[in-house]
N, C-alpha and C positions, 0 to 999 in steps of 0.2 A: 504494500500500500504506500503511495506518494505520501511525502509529507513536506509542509513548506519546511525550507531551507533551514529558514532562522530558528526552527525550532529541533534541527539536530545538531547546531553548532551558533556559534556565537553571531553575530551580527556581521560582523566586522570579516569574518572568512569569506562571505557570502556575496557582501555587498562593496564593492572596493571595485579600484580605478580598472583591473582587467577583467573582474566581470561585467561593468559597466560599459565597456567597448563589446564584451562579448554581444551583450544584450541591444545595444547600439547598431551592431553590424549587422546581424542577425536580418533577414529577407523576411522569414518565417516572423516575426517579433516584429517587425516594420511593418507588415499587412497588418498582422493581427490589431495593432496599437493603431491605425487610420481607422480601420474599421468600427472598434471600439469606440476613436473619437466622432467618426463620421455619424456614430448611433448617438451620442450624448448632445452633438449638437440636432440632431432632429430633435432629443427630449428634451431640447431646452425649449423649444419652439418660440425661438427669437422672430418677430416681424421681420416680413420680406420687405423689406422697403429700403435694400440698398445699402442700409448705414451700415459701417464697421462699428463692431461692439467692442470695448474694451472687456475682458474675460480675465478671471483668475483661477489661475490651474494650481489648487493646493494639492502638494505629492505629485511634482511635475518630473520628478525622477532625473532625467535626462532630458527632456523636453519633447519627447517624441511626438505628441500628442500635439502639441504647441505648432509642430509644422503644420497640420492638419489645419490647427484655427487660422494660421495666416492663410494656407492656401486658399482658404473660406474668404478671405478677406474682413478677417478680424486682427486686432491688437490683444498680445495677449501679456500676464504677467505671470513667473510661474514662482510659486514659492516651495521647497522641500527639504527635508529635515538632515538630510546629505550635503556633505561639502561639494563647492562648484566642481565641476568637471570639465577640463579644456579639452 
C-alpha cells in the first residue's frame, strides 16, 4: 500500500532542491498539475469578461500551477511554506 512520502521519512528527504527539479521536469507531473489547474479555474467561475484577475496560489510549490493562470491571462501571487527554488 502507497503511503505519502513524508510520513515514512522526515520532510526534508523528500522535499529538497533534487526532488523539486525531479517533480518540475516531470511530462507526467506537468499535464497532470495544468489539468488540475485548468479544473480549479472553471471552479472558481471567474466572469468572462476579459479582465485579468489577480489570484493567490497558497502551496504554490514550485509554481506549476501558476503557469497555467498566466497562460489564462491572469496575474498570479504564489505563496508556500518551502524555501524559493531557482
Amino acid at each position: 500500500m502507497a503511503s505519502r512520502p513524508e510520513l515514512q521519512a522526515p520532510p526534508e528527504i523528500f522535499y529538497n532542491d533534487d526532488e523539486a527539479r525531479k517533480y518540475t521536469s516531470s511530462s507526467r507531473i506537468i499535464d497532470i498539475q495544468a489539468k488540475l489547474s485548468e479544473r480549479a479555474l472553471e471552479l472558481l467561475a471567474l466572469p468572462d469578461d476579459g479582465m485579468p484577475r489577480l489570484l493567490l496560489d497558497i502551496g504554490c510549490g514550485s509554481g506549476l500551477s501558476g503557469e497555467t493562470l498566466t497562460d489564462n491571462g491572469h496575474q498570479w501571487i504564489g505563496m508556500d511554506i518551502s524555501r524559493r527554488r531557482d
